[in-house]
DRENRO-40733 format. One record per atom (N, C-alpha, C): residue number from 1; atom name; y, z, x. Coordinates in pm, 1 decimal, padded with zeros to 6 digits, always signed. Layout:
N
NUM,CA,Y,Z,X
...
***
This chain:
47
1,N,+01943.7,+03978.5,-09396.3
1,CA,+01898.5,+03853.4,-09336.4
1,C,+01874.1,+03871.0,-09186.4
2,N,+01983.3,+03958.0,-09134.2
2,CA,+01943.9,+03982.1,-08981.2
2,C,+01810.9,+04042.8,-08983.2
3,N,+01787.3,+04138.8,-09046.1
3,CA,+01626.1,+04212.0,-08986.5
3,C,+01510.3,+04096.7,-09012.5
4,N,+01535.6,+04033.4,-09072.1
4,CA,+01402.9,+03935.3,-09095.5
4,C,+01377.2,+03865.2,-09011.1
5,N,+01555.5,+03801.2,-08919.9
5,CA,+01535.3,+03726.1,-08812.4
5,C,+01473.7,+03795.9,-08695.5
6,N,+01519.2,+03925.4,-08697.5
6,CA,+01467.0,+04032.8,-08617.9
6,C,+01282.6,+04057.8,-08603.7
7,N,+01243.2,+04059.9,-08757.5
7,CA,+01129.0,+04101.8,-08754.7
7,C,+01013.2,+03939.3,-08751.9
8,N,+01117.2,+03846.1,-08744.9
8,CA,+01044.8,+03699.6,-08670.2
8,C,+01030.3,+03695.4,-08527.5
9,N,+01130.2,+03728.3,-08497.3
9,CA,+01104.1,+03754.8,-08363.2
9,C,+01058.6,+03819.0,-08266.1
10,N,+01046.7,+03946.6,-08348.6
10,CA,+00882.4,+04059.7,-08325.7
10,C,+00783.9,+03992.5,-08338.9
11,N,+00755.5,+03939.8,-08417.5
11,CA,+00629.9,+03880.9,-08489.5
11,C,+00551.7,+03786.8,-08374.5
12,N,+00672.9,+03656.3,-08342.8
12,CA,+00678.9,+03565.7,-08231.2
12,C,+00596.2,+03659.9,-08077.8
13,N,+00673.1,+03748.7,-08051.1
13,CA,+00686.2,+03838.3,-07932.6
13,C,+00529.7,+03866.9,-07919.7
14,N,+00469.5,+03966.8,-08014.8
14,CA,+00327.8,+03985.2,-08036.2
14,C,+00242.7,+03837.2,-08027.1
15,N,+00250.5,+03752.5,-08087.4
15,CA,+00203.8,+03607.4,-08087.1
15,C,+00206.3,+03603.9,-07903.0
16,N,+00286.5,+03586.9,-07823.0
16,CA,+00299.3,+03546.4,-07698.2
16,C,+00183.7,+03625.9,-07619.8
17,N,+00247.8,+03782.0,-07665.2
17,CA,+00214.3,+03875.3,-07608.3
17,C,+00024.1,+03843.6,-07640.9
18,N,-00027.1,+03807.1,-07750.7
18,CA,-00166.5,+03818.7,-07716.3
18,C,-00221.3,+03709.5,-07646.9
19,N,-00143.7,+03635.1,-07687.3
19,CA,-00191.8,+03483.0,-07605.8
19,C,-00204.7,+03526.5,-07513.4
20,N,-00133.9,+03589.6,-07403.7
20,CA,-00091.3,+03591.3,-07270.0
20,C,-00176.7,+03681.2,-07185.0
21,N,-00206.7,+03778.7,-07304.2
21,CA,-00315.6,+03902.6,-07296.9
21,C,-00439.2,+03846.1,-07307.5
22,N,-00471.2,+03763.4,-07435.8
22,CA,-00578.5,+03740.9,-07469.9
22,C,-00644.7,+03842.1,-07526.1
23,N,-00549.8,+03932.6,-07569.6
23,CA,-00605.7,+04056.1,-07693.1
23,C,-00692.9,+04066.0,-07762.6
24,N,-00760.7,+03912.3,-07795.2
24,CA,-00860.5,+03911.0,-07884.8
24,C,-01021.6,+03935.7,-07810.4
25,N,-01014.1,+03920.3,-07673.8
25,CA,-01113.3,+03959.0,-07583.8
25,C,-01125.0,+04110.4,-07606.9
26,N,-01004.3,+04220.9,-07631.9
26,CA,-01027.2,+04340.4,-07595.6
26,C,-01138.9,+04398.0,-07669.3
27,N,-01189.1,+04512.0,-07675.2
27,CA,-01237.2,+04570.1,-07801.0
27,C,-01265.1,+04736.0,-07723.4
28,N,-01256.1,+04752.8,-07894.3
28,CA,-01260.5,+04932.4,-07863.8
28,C,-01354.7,+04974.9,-07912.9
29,N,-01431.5,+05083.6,-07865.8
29,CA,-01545.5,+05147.6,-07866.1
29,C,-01557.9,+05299.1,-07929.4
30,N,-01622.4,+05292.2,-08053.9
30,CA,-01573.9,+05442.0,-08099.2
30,C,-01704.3,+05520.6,-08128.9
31,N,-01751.1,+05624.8,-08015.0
31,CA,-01822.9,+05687.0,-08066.5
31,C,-01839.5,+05830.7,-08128.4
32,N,-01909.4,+05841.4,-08192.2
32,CA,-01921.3,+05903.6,-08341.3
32,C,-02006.9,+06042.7,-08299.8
33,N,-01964.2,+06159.1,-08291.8
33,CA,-02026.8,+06282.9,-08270.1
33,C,-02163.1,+06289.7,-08348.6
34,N,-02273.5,+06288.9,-08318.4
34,CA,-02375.7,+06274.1,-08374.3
34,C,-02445.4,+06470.4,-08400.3
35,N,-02468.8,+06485.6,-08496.7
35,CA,-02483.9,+06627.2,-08571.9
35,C,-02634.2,+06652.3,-08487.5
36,N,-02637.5,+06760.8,-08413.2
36,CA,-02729.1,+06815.8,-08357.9
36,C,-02848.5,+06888.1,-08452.7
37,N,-02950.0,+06864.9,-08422.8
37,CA,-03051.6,+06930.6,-08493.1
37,C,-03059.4,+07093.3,-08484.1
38,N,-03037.8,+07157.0,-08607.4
38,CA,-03060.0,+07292.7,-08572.0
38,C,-03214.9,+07334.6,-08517.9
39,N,-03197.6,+07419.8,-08416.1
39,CA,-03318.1,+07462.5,-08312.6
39,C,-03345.2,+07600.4,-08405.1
40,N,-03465.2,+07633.9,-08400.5
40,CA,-03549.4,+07778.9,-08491.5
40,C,-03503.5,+07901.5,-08348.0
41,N,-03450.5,+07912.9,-08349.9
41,CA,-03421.2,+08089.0,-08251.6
41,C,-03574.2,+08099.8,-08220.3
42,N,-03579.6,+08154.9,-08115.7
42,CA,-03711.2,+08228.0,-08139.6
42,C,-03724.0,+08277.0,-08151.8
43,N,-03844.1,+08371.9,-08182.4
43,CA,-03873.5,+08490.9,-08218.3
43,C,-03957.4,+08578.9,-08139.8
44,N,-03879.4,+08722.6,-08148.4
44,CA,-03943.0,+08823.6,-08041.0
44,C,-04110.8,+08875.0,-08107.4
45,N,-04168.2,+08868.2,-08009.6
45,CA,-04307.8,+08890.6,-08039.8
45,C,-04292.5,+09031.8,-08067.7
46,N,-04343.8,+09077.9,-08200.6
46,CA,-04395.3,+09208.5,-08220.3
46,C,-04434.9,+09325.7,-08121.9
47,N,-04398.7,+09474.4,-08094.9
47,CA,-04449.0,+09484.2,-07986.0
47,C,-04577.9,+09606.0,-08010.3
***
């Protein structure tokens, strides 16, 4: 019964905590390694 009161009062804590933050403004940005086009080598001219 204690951890529940415990984990209400976490719960509460986060609640404050975004209000206060306004956490819901944040946002995260994830960018994504984009796969490079393989390039043709060149090639040595015949000699």
């Amino acid at each position: 019964m204690v951890h529940l009161v415990l984990i209400g009062f976490l719960a509460l804590a986060v609640l404050v905590w975004c209000i206060k933050n306004r956490a819901w403004e944040l946002s995260v940005t994830v960018e994504m390694p984009t796969a490079k086009k393989a390039e043709p080598e060149p090639t040595e001219p015949a000699p």
